[in-house]
C-alpha positions in Angstrom: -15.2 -6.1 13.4 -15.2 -10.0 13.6 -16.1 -11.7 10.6 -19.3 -13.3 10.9 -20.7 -16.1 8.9 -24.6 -18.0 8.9 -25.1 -21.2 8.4 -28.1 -22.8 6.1 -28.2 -26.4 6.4 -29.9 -27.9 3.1 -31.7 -31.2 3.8 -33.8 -34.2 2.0 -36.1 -36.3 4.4 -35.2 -39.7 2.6 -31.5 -39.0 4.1 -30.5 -39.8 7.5 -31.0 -37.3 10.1 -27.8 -37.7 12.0 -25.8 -36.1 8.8 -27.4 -33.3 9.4 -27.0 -32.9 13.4 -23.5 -34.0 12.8 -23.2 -31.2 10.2 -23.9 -28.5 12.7 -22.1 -29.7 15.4 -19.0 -29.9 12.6 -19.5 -26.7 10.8 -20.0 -24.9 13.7 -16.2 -26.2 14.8 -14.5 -25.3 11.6 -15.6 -21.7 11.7 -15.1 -21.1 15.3 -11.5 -22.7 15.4 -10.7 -20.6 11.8 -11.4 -17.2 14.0 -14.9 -16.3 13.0 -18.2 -15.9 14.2 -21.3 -18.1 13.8 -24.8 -17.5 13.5 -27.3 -20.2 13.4 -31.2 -20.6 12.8 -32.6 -21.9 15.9 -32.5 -25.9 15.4 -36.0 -26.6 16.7 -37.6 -24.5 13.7 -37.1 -27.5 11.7 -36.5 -30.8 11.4 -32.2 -30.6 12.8 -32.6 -27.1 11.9 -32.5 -27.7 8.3 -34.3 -26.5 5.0 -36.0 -29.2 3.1 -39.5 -27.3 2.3 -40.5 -23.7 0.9 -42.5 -23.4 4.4 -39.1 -23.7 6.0 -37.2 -21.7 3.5 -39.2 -18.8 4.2 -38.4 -19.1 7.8 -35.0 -18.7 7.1 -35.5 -15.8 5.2 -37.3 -14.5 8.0 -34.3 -15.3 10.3 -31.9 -13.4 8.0 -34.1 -10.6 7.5 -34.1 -10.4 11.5 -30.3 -10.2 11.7 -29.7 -8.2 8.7 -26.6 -6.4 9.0 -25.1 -8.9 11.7 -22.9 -11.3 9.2 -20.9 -11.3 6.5 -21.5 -13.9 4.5 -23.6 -17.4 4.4 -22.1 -21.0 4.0 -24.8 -23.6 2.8 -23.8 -26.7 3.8 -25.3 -29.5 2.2 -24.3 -33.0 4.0 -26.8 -34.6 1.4 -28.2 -33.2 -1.4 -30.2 -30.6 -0.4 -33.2 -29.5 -1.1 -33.8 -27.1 -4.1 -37.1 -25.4 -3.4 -37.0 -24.3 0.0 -33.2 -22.8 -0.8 -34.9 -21.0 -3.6 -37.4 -19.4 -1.0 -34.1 -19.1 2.1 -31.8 -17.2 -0.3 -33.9 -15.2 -2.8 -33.1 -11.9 -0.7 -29.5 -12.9 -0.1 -27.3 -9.8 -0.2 -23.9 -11.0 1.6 -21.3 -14.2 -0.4 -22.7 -17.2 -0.1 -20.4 -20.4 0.1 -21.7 -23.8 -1.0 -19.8 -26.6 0.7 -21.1 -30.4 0.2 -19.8 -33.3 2.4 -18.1 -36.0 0.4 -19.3 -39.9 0.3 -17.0 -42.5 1.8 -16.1 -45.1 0.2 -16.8 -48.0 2.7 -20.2 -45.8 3.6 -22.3 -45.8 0.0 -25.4 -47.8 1.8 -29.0 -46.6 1.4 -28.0 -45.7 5.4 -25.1 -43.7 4.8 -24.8 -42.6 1.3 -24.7 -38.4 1.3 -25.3 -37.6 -2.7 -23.7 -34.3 -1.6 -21.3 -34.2 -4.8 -24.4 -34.4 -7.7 -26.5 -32.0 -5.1 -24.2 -29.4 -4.9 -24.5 -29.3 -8.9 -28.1 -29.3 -8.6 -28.4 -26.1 -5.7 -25.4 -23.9 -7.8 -28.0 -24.7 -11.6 -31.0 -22.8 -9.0 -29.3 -20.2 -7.6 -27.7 -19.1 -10.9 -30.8 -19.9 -12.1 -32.4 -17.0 -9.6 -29.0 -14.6 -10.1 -27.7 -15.3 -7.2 -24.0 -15.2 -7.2 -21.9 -17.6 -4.7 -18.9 -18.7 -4.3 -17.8 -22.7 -4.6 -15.3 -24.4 -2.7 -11.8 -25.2 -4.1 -12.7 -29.1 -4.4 -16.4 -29.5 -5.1 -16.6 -31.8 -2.0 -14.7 -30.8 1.5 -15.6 -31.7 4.7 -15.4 -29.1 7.4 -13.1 -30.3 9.7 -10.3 -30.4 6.9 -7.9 -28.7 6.0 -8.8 -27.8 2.9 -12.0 -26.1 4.1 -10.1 -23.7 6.2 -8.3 -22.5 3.7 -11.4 -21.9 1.8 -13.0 -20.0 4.9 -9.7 -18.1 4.6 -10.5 -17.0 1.1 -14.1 -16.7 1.5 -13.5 -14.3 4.9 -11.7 -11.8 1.7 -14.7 -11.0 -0.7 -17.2 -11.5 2.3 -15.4 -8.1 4.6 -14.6 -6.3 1.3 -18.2 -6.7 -0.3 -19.6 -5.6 3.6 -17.0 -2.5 3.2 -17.3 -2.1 -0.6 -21.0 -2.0 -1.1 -21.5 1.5 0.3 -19.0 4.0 1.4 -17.4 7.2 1.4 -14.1 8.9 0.1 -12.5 12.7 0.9 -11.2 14.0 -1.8 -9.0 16.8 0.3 -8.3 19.5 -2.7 -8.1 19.8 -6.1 -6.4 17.5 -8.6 -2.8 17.4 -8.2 -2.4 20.3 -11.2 0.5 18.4 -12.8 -0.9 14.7 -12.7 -3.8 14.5 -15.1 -3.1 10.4 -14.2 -5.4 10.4 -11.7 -8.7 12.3 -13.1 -11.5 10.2 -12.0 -15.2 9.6 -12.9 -16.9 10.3 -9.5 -20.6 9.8 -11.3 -19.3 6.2 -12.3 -18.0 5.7 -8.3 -21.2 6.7 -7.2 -22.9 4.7 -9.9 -21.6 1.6 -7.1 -22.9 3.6 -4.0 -18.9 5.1 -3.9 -19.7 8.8 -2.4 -17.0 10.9 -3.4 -17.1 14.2 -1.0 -15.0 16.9 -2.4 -13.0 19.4 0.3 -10.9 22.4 -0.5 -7.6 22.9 1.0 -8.5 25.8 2.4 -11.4 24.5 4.9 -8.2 21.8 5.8 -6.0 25.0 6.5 -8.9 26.6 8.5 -9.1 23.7 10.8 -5.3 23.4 11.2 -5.4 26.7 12.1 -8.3 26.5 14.9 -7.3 22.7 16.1 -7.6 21.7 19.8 -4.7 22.3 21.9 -5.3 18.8 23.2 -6.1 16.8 20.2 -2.7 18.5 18.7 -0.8 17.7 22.2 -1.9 13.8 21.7 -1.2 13.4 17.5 2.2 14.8 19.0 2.9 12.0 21.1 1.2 9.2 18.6 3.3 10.5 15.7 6.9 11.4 17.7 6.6 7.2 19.2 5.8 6.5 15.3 8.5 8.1 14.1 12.1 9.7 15.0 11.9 13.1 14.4 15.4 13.6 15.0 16.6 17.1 14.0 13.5 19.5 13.1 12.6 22.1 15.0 9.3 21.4 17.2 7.4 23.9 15.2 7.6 20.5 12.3 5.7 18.0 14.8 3.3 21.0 15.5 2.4 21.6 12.1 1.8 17.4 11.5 -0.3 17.3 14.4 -2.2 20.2 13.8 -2.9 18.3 10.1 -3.5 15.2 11.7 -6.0 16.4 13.6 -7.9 18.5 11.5 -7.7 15.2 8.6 -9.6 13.4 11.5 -11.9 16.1 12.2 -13.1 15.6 8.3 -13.4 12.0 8.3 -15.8 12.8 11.3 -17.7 15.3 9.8 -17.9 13.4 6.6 -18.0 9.9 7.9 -15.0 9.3 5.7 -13.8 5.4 5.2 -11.4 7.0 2.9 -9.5 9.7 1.7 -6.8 10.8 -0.8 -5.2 14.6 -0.6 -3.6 16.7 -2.5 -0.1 16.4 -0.7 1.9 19.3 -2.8 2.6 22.0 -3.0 0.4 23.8 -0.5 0.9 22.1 2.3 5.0 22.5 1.7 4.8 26.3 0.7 2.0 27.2 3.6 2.6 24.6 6.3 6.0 23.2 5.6 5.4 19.7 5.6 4.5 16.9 4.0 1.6 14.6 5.1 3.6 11.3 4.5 3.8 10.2 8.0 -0.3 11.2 8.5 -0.8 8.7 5.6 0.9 6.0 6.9 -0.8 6.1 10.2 -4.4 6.5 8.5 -3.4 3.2 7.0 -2.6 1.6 9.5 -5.8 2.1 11.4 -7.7 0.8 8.5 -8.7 4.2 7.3 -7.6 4.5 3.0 -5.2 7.0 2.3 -3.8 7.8 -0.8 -1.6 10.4 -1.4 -1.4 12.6 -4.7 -5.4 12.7 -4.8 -5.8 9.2 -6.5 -9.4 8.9 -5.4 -9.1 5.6 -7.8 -6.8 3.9 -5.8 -7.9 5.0 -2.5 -10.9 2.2 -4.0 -8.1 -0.5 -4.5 -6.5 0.3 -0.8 -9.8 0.0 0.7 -10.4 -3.6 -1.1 -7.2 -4.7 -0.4 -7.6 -3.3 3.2 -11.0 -5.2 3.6 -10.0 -8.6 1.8 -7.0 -9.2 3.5 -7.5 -7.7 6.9 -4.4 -5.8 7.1 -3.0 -2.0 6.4 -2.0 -0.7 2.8 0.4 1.3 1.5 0.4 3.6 -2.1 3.7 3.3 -3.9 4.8 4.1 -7.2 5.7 1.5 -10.1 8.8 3.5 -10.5 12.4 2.1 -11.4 13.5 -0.8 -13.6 15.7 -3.6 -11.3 18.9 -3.9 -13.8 18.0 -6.0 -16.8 15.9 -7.9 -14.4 12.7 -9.3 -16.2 11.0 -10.2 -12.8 11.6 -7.4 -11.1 11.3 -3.7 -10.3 11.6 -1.1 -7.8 8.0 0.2 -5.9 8.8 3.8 -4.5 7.2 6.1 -2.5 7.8 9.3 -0.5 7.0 7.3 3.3 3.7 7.0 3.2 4.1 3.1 4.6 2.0 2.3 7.4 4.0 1.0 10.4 2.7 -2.8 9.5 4.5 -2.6 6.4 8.0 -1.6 8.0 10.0 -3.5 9.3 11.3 -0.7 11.8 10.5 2.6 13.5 10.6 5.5 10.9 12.6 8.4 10.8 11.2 11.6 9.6 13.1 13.4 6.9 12.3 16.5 4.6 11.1 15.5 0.8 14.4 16.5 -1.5 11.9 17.0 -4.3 10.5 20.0 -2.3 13.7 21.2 -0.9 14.9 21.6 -4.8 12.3 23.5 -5.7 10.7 25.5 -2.5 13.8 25.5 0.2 14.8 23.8 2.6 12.6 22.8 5.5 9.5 23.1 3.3 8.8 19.3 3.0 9.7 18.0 6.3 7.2 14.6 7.6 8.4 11.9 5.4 8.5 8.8 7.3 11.7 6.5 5.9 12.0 3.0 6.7 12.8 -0.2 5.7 10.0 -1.9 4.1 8.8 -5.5 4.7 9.6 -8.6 2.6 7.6 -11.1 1.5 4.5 -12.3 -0.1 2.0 -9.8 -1.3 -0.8 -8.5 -3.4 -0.7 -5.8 -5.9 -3.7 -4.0 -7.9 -4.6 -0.6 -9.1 -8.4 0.7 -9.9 -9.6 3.1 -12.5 -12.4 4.6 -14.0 -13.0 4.3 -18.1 -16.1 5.0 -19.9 -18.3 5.0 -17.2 -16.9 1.8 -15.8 -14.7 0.5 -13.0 -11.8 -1.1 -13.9 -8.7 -3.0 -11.8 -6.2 -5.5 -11.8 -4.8 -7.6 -9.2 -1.6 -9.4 -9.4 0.4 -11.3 -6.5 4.2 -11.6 -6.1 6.7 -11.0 -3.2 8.9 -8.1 -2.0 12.5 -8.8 -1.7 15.2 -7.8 0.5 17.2 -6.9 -2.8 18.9 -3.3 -2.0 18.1 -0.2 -4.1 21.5 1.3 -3.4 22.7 3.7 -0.8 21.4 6.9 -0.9 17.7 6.3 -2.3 15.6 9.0 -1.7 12.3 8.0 0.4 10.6 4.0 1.0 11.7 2.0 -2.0 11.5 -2.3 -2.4 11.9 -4.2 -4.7 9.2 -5.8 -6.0 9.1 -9.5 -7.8 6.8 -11.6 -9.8 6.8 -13.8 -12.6 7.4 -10.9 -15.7 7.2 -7.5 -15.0 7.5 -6.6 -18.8 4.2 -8.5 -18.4 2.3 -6.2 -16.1 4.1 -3.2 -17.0 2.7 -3.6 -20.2 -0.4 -4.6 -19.3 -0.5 -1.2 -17.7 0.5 0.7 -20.3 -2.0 -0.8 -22.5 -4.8 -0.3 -20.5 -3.9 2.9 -19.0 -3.3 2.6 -15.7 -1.7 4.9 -13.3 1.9 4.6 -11.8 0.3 3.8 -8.9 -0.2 0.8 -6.7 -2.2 -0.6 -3.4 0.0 -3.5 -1.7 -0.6 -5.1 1.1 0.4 -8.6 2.8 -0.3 -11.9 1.7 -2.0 -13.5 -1.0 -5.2 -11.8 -1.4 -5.9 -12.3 -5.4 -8.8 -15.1 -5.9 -10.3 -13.3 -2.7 -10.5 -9.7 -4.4 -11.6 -10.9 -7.4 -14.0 -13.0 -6.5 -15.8 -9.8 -4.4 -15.1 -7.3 -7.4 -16.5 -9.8 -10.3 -19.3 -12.0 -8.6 -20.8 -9.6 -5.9 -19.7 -6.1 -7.1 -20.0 -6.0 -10.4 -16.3 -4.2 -11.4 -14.3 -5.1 -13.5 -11.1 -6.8 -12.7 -7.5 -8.7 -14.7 -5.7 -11.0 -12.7 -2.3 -10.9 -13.7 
């Protein structure tokens, strides 16, 4: 869904009127040209369409009350100062980020005719609404005009917290079987999730199997197609591509019955011993159509993918903090089975059979990992946990390189690079965090942050 923003227009009579039709007209601009959506109060409400009374302020509270559930955040743009009682009124009710932007003063323009007074009112309307408890967000230079390009990369970063607080504020995770018996690293407070309006809906393996068992011939016929253009299936007997479909299907059957925006699933040993497969490549294409998927039930990270998801409006994947790089101090080696959503490769997949389960069940009894190469460049890292009741992450940003691993590496490896490792890994260990991370594309930091600490209320590090 398009990322829509409102725009509140804070006005004082004494100020010339033409800052403020200017204003609109500008704002307006920068927000459609950055890609988003704008909503505005009708203009002849008010004097230009901006707030300068409580009588006005509460008609912009009535105006967002009307479209309630249409936008995803509010920019309060103040080309003066800005009037501090009717925002009082406008915003009390606010439950979306709010971005306070004020128009700078020219140098050659500081007459009684042109003179804004934006710079010493935007410290006046942030002391009110922190006053009130209402969190916002500020600009990265306190004055910006809209048109710059300084203000659409703040749009970029305030787009982040606004579509992950949306996503974030209410929603619901599958947790498909028990606990992975051998990895008490992922136990998880589900009291403390839903604490935060996280509903955690518990499913047992065996209501999964059931629906394999009794999917629809043509829901299974399509997944085939979908999943053999995803991937190369090369060598495995049809009966391998039945068996992923017939899990695909009955994994989106759940998240319809459950209205699922997530899920994690216990991806061994069942599924190898009973099915044959592995749900790697199910994973990947979950992720990639914006649905959290975690493998290994880490319900606490199926949190992270879905904020990383939301604040940087692109597919995650779930890898492993797994192998030291040499004597590298900057780097390590990120590693999972091929659970990597097709965004994240570089290439078509090719299905191969989990070693791991070959060892120990046979061969053919893990077949569905999709290997690939996996992009390079800049990206975000964090993990998510829950500790004594409360809800914990960090978020750190770095790049993945096009460093090899060495031949013959089982499953999707990278190597991953930031400025000390020894740093995070420690961090980590300290604070007991799994060997799990969310990743995705980009520099997404500030932006999770910002919706995790102001508008959330979790806990976060930035690294």
């Amino acid at each position: 869904m398009k990322t829509t923003f409102t725009l509140y227009f804070g006005n004082r009579g004494f100020f010339p009127g033409e800052l403020i039709a200017d204003a609109r007209q500008e704002m307006k601009a920068a927000v459609e040209a950055a890609g988003y959506s704008v909503l505005c109060m009708d203009e002849s409400l008010t004097r230009y369409g901006a707030v300068e009374t409580i009588q006005e302020g509460a008609l912009y509270a009535e105006f967002l009350e009307k479209h309630r559930g249409e936008y995803d955040g509010i920019i309060v743009c103040l080309p003066n100062f800005g009037d501090e009682n009717g925002a009082s009124v406008a915003l009390a009710d606010v439950d979306v980020p709010i971005l306070v932007q004020a128009y700078p003063d020219e140098p050659n323009k500081m007459d009684f005719a042109h003179r804004r007074d934006a710079f010493c009112g935007k410290i006046a309307m942030c002391n009110v609404l922190r006053q009130l408890k209402i969190p916002y967000t500020l600009t990265t230079k306190t004055c910006v005009h809209p048109l710059s390009a300084d203000f659409a990369e703040d749009l970029r970063l305030f787009a982040g917290p606004c579509r992950a607080v949306r996503g974030l504020r209410q929603f619901n995770i599958g947790a498909i079987g028990a606990r992975t018996t051998a990895f008490k690293t992922v136990r998880f407070d589900e009291i403390a999730m839903a604490n935060r309006r996280i509903n955690v809906e518990t499913i047992d393996l065996s209501y999964l199997f059931r629906k394999m068992e009794a999917a629809d011939h043509t829901r299974v016929e399509s997944k085939k197609m979908l999943y053999a253009n995803l991937s190369d299936f090369g060598k495995y007997p049809p009966v391998k591509l039945e068996n992923i479909a017939r899990l695909g299907v009955a994994v989106d059957e759940l998240i319809e019955e459950y209205n699922l925006q997530a899920v994690a699933i216990r991806c061994w040993d069942e599924l190898e011993k009973t099915w044959g497969i592995a749900p790697c490549l199910i994973l990947g294409e979950l992720n990639e159509r914006g649905i959290a998927a975690a493998c290994e039930l880490d319900v606490n990270n199926a949190v992270m993918m879905r904020a990383l998801y939301l604040a940087a409006d692109c597919p995650v994947m779930l890898l492993d903090v797994n192998n030291n790089f040499g004597d590298s101090s900057d780097r390590c080696i990120l590693f999972h089975c091929g659970p990597v959503p097709q965004a994240l490769m570089q290439e078509r997949g090719h299905i191969e059979e989990h070693l791991m389960f070959r060892k120990s069940f046979g061969e053919g009894s893990g077949v569905g990992i999709n290997k690939g190469k996996i992009i390079t460049g800049d990206v975000t890292v964090g993990s998510f946990k829950t500790e004594d009741g409360a809800l914990c992450s960090f978020v750190t940003e770095g790049e993945l390189t096009d460093d090899s691993v060495g031949e013959g590496f089982f499953g999707c490896g990278t190597v991953f690079k930031n400025g000390n490792i020894e740093a995070m890994l420690h961090y980590m260990c300290e604070n007991g965090y799994r060997h799990h991370v969310a990743i995705t594309k980009g520099r997404w930091a500030p932006a999770v942050r910002e919706a995790f600490t102001k508008y959330l209320h979790y806990q976060i590090d930035v690294l």
